[in-house]
C-alpha positions as CSV (number, residue, x, y, z in Angstrom):
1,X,17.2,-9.2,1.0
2,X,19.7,-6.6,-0.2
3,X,19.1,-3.5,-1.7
4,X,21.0,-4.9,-4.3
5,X,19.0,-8.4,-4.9
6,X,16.2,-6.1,-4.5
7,X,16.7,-4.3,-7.6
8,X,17.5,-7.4,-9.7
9,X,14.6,-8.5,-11.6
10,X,14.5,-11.8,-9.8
11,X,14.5,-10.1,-6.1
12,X,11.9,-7.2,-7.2
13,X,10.0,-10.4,-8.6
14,X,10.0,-12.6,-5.5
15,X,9.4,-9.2,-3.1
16,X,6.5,-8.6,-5.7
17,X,5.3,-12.5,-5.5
18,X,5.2,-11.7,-1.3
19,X,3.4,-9.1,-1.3
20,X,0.6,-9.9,-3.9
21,X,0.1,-12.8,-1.8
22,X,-0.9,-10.5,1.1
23,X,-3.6,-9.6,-1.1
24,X,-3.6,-6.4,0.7
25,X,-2.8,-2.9,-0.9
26,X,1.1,-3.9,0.0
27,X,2.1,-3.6,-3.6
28,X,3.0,-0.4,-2.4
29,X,6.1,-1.6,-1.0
30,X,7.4,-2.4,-4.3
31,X,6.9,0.9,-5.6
32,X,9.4,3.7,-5.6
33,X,7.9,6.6,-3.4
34,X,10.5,9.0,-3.5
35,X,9.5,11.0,-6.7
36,X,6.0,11.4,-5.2
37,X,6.8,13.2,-1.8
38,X,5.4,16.4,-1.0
39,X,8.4,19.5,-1.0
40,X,7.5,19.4,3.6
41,X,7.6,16.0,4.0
42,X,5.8,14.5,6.9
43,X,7.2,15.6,10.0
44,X,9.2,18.4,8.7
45,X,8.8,21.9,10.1
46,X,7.9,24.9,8.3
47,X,9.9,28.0,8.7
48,X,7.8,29.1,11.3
49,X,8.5,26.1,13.6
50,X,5.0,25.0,12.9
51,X,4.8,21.0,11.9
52,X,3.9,20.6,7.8
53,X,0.3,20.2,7.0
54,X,-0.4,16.4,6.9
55,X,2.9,15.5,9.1
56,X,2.4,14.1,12.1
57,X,3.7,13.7,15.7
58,X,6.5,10.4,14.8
59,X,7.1,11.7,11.2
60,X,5.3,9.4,9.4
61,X,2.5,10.4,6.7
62,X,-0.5,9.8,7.5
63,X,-1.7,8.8,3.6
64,X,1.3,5.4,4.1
65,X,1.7,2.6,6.0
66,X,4.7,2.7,8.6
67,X,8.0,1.3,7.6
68,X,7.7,-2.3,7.4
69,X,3.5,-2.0,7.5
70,X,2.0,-4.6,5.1
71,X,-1.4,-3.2,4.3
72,X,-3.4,0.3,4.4
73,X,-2.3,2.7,6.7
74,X,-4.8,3.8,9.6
75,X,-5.4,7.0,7.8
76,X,-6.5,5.3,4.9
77,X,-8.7,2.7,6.2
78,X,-10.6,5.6,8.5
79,X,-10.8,7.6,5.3
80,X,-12.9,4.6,3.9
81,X,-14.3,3.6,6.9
82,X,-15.8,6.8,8.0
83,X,-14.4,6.6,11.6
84,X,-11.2,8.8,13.6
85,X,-7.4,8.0,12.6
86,X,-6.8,7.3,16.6
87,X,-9.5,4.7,16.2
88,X,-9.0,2.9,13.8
89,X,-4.7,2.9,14.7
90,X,-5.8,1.9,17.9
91,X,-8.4,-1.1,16.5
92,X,-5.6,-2.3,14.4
93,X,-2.9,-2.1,17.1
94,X,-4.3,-4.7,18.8
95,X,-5.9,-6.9,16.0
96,X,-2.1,-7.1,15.3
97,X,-1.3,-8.6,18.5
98,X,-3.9,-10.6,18.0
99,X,-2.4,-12.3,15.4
100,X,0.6,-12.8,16.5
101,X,1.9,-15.9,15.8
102,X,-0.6,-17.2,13.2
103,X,1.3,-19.1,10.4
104,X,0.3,-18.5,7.0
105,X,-0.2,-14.9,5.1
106,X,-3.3,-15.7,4.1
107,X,-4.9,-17.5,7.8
108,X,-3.0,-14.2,9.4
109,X,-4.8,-11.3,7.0
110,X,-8.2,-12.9,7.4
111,X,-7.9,-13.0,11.1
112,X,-6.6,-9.5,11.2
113,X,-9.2,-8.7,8.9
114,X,-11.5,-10.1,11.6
115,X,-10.2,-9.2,14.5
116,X,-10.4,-5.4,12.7
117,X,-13.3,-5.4,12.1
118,X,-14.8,-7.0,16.1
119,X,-12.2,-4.1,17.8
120,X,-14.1,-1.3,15.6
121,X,-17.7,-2.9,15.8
122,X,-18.2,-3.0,12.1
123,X,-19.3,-6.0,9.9
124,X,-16.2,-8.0,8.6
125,X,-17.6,-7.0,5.2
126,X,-17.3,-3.3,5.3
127,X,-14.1,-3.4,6.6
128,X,-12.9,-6.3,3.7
129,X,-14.7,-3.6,1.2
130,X,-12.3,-0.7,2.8
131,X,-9.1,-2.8,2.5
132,X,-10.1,-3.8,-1.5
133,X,-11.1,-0.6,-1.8
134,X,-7.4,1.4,-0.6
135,X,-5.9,-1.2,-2.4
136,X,-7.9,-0.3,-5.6
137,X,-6.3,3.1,-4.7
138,X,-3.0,2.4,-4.3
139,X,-2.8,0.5,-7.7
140,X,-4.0,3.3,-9.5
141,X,-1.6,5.7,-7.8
142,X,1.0,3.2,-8.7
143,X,-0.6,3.2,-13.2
144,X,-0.8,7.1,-12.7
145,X,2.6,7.7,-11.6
146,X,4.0,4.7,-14.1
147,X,2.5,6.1,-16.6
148,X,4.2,9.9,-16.1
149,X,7.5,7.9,-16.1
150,X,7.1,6.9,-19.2
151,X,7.5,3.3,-17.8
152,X,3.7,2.5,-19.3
153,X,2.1,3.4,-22.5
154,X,-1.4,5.0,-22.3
155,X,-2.9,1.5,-23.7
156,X,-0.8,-0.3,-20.7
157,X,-2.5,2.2,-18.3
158,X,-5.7,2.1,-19.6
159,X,-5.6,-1.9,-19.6
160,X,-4.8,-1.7,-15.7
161,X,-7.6,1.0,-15.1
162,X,-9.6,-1.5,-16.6
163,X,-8.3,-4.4,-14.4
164,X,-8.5,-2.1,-11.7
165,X,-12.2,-1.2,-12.5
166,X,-13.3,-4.6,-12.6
167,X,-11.8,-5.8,-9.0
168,X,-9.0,-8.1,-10.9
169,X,-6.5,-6.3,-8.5
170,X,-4.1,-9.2,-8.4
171,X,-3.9,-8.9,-12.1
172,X,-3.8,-5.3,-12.1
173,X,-0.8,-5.5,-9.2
174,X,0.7,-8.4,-11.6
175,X,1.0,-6.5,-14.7
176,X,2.3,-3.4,-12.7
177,X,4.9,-5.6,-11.6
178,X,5.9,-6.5,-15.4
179,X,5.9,-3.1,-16.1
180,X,8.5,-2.1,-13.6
181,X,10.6,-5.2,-14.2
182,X,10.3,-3.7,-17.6
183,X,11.2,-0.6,-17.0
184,X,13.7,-1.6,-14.6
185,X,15.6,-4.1,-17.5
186,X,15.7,-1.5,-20.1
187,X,17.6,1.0,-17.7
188,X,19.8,-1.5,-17.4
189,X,19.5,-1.8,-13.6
């Protein structure tokens, strides 16, 4: 897809039908991230020569997936897990290769689901309860900063908070879509 398909409502639909079938917190790829940077972005240097706080080695935050990541980012999943970013990078480096191959978005997330959660010696259900749980996160990042654009009403945000609340995340990433198709339509992109 083009940038440009992209930003018609019918390519920021279907890219928005993808990933909610990932059922992963990869709505975030939908979402605009550039008004929500920090001033040193991740891998910039400060004045001093000393690397940002947060930024790491290859540049990329440690809060976000990598470019072209579907899912939580390492950071995030250790943050939930209770276990060391390397760890948990590493685990899910090779539950990746792992799944190589497997057909299906669905057959390919619970088997890297699985395969996460053998590689860090945890229960399948804790680490299932950390992904649900970063992609409750993300969502509500997604209301909050919505919401500031003026691209949701305080009743729309309080609706998805709700959504959010209750574990409906698909409907909660569903009507966040709507909104931005929304929002998108009446700026006339």
């Amino acid at each position: 897809m083009t940038a440009r398909t992209i930003m018609t409502g019918r390519g920021l639909a279907a890219l928005l039908i993808a990933t909610a079938a990932l059922a992963l917190p990869a709505g975030a790829l939908a979402h605009d991230h550039a008004d929500d940077r920090p001033a040193a972005a991740a891998g910039a240097q400060a004045a001093d020569g000393q690397r940002a706080e947060g930024a790491r080695e290859d540049g990329a935050r440690p809060d976000r997936p990598a470019r072209g990541q579907r899912g939580p980012s390492a950071a995030q999943l250790a943050g939930k897990l209770g276990l060391e970013e390397s760890a948990v990078r590493t685990a899910m480096q090779s539950a990746h290769e792992q799944v190589r191959g497997i057909a299906g978005k669905e057959e390919r997330k619970a088997a890297f689901q699985a395969a996460l959660a053998t590689q860090l010696g945890l229960d399948r259900a804790v680490v299932d309860r950390a992904f649900t749980a970063v992609r409750a996160e993300t969502l509500s990042t997604c209301v909050d900063r919505l919401l500031a654009k003026g691209a949701l009403t305080q009743a729309q945000a309080d609706a998805i908070d709700a959504q959010i609340a209750a574990g409906e995340l698909d409907a909660a990433h569903a009507a966040i879509g709507a909104a931005k198709r929304a929002a998108h339509a009446a700026a006339g992109r």
